[in-house]
C-alpha positions in Angstrom: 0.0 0.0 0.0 1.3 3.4 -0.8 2.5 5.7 1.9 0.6 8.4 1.5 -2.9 5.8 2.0 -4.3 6.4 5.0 -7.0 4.1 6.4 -9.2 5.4 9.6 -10.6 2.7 12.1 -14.0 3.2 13.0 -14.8 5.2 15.8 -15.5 3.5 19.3 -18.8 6.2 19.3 -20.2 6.1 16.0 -23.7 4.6 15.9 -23.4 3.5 12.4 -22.4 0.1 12.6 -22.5 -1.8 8.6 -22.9 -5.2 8.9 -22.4 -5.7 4.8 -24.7 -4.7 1.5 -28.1 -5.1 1.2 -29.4 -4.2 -2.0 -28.5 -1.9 -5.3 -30.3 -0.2 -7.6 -29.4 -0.6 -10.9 -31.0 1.9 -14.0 -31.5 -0.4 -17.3 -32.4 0.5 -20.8 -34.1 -2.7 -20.9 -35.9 -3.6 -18.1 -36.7 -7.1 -19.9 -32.8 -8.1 -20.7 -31.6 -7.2 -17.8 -33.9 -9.8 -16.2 -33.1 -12.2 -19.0 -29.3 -11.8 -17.5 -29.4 -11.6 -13.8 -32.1 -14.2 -13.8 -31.1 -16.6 -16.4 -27.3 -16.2 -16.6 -26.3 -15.2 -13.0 -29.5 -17.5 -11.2 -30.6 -14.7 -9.2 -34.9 -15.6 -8.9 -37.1 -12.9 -9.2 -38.4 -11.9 -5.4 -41.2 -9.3 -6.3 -42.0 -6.6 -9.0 -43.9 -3.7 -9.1 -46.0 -1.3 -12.0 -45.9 1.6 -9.9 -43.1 2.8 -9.7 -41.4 -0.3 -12.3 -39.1 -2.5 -10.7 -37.7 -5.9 -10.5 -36.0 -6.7 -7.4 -34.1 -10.1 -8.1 -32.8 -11.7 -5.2 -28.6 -12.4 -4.9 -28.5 -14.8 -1.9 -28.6 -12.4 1.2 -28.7 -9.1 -0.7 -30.9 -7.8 -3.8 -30.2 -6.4 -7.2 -33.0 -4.1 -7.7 -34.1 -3.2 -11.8 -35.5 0.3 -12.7 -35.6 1.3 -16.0 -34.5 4.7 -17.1 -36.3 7.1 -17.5 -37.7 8.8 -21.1 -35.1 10.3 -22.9 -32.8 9.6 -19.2 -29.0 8.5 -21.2 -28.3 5.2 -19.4 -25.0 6.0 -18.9 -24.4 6.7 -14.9 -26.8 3.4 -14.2 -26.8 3.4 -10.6 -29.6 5.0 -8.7 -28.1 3.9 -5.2 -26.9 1.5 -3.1 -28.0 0.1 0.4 -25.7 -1.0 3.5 -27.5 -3.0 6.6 -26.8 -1.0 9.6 -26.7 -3.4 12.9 -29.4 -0.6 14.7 -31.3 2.0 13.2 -31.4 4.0 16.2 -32.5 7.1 13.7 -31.6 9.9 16.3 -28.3 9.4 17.0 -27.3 8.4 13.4 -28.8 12.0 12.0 -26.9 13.7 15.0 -23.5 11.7 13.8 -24.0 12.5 10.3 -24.8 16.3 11.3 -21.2 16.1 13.1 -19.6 15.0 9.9 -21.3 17.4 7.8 -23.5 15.6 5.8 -26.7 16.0 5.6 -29.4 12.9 6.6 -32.5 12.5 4.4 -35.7 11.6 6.7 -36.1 8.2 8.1 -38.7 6.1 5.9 -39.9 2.6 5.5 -38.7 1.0 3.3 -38.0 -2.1 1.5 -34.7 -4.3 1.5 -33.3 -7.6 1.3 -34.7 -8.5 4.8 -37.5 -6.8 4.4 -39.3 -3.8 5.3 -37.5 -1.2 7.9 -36.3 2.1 8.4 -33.6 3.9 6.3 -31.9 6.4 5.9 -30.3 8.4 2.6 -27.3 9.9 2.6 -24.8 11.4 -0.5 -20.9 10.4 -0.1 -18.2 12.2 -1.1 -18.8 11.7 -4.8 -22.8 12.3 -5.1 -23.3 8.7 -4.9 -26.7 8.2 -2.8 -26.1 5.6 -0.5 -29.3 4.4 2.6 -28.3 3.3 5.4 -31.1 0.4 5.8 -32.4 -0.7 9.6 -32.8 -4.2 10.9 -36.3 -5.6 9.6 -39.5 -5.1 11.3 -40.1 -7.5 13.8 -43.1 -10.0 12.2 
């Protein structure tokens, strides 16, 4: 590794805790081949699919690809909408606060749903305007 890398450990404090990747949402041109290949040629079974808005969440053993088409006249060529890390606790309060600290700003907490399931989440922006949610345990059935 070069020198001039430097790696941070996580914080003792921090109430983010990621406990790995739990889904990511993919923009298509073709909703229909896309399927075709991460259905067919990578096995990943279709879990559920909705009209409103369209998507095709396929699932990838524990995590999810979800399939959205682009939009009209959208150019598919930045195709990810956003990606989803499982957060050990979504205790919603004391993330926002620790985001605040860091400067970034926390979108509101919704329900939403994820490779467990539904829960709470959170969206945030990193460094390079990539939107990543911060997605809660499931809801206790």
């Amino acid at each position: 590794m070069p020198d001039d890398v430097k790696f941070m450990s996580q914080a003792d404090d921090t109430p983010v805790t990621v406990t790995g990747l739990d889904h990511v949402v993919l923009r298509v041109a073709s909703l229909e081949r896309s399927v075709a290949f991460y259905g067919t040629v990578l096995g990943c079974p279709i879990e559920r699919e909705l009209e409103t808005p369209r998507l095709v969440q396929l699932r990838a053993g524990t995590s999810m690809i979800d399939l959205v088409p682009c939009g009209p006249g959208e150019q598919p060529g930045r195709n990810m909408d956003h990606y989803a890390v499982r957060v050990a606790k979504m205790d919603a309060p004391a993330i926002t606060a620790h985001l605040e600290k860091n400067g970034i700003a926390a979108g509101p907490v919704l329900r939403r749903y994820g490779a467990e399931g539904y829960g709470s989440s959170i969206y945030i922006t990193d460094p390079d305007g990539n939107t990543v949610e911060l997605k809660g345990p499931p809801e206790a059935a």
